[in-house]
N, C-alpha and C positions, 0 to 999 in steps of 0.2 A: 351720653351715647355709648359709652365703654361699661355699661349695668347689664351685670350677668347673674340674675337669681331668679331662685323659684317660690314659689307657695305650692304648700301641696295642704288641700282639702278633704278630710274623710266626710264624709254621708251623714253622718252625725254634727257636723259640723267644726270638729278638731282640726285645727290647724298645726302645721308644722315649716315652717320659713329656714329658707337656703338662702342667704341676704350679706353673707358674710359676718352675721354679729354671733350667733352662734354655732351654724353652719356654714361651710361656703362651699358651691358647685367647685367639681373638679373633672366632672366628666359629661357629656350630653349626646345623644342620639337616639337618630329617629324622628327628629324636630324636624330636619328642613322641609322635605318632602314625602310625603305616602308612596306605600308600593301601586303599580299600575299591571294592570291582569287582562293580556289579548289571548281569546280565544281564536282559534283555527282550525279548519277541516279541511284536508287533501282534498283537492280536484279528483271527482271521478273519473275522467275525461283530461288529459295532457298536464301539463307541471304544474307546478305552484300547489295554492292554498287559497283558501278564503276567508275571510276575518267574520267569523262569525258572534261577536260577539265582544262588547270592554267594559271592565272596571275599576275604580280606586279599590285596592285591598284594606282591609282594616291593616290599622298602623302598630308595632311597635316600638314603645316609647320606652330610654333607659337613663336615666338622673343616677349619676354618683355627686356624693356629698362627703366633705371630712369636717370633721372637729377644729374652728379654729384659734380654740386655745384647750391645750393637754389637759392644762387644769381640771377641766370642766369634763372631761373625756368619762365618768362612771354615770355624773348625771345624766347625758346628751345621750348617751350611749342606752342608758335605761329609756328616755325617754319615748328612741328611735322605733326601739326593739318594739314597745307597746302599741305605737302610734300605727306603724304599715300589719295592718290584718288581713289574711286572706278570705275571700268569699264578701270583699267592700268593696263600693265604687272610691272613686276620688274625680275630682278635678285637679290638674294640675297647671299654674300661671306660671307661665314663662318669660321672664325678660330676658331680651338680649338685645344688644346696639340699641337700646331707647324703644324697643317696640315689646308692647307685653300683649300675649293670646293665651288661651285658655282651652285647654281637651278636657273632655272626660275620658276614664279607663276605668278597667278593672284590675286591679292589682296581681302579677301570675306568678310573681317572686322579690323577694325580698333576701339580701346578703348586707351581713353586718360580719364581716370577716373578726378571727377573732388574733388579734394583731398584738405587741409586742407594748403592753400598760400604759409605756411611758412616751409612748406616739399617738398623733391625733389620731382618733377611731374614724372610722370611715363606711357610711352605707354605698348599694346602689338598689333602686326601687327598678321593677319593673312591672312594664303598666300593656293591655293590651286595648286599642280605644278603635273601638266597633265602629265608632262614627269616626273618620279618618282625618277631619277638619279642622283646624285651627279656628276658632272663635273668638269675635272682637268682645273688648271687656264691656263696651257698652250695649245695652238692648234696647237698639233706634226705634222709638217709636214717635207718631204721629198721628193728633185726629185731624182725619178727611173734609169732617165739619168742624173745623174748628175758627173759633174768633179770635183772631189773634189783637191781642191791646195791643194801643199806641199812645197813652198816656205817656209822661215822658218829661225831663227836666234837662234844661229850662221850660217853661209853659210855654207854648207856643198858640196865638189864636188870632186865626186869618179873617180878617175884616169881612172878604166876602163868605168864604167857605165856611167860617166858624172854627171849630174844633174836634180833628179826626180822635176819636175817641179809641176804632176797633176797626178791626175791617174781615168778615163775614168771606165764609169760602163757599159762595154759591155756585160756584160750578162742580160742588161735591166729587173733586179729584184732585191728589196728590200726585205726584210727580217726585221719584226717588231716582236720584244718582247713587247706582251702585257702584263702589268702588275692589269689590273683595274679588277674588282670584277665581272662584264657583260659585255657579247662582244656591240659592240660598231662600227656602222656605219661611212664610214669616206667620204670625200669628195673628187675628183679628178680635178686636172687642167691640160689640155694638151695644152701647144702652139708650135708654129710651127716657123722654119725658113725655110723652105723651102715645097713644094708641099707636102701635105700625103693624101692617098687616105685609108677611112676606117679607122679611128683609134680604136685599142683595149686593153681596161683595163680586167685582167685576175687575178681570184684569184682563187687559186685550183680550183674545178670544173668548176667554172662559170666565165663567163663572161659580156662585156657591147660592143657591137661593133655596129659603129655608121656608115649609107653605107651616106657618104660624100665624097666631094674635100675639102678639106685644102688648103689652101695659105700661104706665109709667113705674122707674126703678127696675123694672127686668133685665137682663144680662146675660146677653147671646157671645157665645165665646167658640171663636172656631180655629181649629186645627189642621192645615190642611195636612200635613205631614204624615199628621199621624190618623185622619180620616178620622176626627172627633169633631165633634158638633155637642156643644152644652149649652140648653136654656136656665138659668140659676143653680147650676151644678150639675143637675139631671140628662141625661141624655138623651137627646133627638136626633140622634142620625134618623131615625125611619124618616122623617119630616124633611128632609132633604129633599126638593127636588132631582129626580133622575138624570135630567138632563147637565146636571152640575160636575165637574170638575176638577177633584180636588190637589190633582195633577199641575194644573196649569197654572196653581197658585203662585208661582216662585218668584224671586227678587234675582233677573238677570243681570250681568253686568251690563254697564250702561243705565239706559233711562228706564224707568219703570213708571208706568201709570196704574194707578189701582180708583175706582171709582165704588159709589154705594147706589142703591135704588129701593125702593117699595112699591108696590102696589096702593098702598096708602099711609100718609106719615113719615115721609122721609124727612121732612123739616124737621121731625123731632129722634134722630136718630142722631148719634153723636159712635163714631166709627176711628177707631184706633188699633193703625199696624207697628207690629212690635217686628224685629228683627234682629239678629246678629249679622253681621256680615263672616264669611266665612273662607278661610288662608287656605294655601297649599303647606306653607311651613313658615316657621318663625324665624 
């Protein structure tokens, strides 16, 4: 519970770890919480104001790290300098008390002070993250149609019943306990075994219903966030149905139902939501 480190990610895939073995955090801000932005317009008409408008501001994020052995102080020091580039993204994994999340940013400054040989050298990164969220490390995902086994040891086999082998989700809806601080977009994959005409993802009010033919092995991938629609990589937003919603897609706190449908073949559609849950701060 007392684990205070970081990982920090360049785009390329370079890592750089704050863990105390060769770095160790010495400074952090910006992590707990995002800034918040209330717009307002005077009353034309008697006192006050009126809130026209709110939002989470993009966050900045600031990581200092030292050297924690001198020794090492020309290597780590070289290494620093090359690692943080300007004009990259990064992610950055933050633990602290036992709880690790993850931002992305884009890196806006970078200081490696240039300090006195024989003392640990010491960075601080700074990061500006558009998307102002904390992100859980894992990406919950679930299919809708999914069979879940029940094979199982010790063997078990009921004299009347026989042996539960699977048990089938015909009521083609999931049901997600969100537990994260803001509701939270998720992503859908629907593949096929057989012919489906029209496939549709449904969340309480809304939906996403895409007017296509299906085949077996095709691979419908939908984005509501970001208002993409892929059939096998290719784009079909035009194939959207109008009346769809790519709004209403999101994973609120609380209970969440997401259900699938076709106009023909839904038994052979196999429907998986991916999500992050997403933090106020770490």
């Amino acid at each position: 519970m007392d684990e205070v480190s970081a990982r920090f990610v360049r785009a390329d895939g370079k890592e750089l770890v704050a863990d105390e073995t060769d770095w160790g955090l010495t400074g952090i801000d910006g992590a707990a919480a995002p800034g918040y932005q209330i717009y307002s317009s005077d009353n034309a008409v008697g006192d006050g104001s009126i809130i026209t408008g709110r939002r989470v501001a993009a966050r900045d994020l600031q990581l200092s790290a030292a050297v924690m052995d001198a020794g090492s102080n020309a290597v780590l020091r070289k290494a620093a300098l090359s690692f943080f580039r300007p004009k990259v993204r990064y992610k950055v994994y933050l633990t602290y008390m036992g709880v690790t999340r993850w931002i992305a940013g884009e890196l806006t400054a970078f200081k490696a002070p240039n300090a006195y040989i024989g003392e640990p050298q010491t960075f601080a990164a700074y990061f500006l993250c558009t998307e102002p969220y904390w992100q859980s490390v894992d990406d919950f995902g679930q299919d809708i149609a999914a069979i879940t086994p029940c094979w199982g040891f010790p063997y078990m086999d009921h004299p009347t019943f026989g042996v539960r082998v699977a048990v089938a989700n015909f009521a083609r809806e999931v049901v997600f306990n969100y537990d994260g601080d803001v509701p939270s977009y998720f992503k859908a994959t629907i593949t096929c075994d057989g012919p489906v005409t029209n496939p549709k993802l449904i969340m309480g009010g809304s939906y996403i219903r895409v007017i296509t033919e299906m085949q077996r092995g095709d691979v419908l991938s939908i984005d509501p966030q970001a208002a993409r629609v892929l059939m096998n990589g290719e784009n079909v937003l035009v194939r959207v149905d109008r009346a769809s919603n790519f709004a209403g897609m999101q994973m609120d706190v609380g209970e969440n139902r997401v259900s699938f449908s076709a106009d023909v073949g839904e038994n052979d559609m196999h429907v998986v939501i991916y999500y992050n849950k997403q933090y106020l701060g770490v």
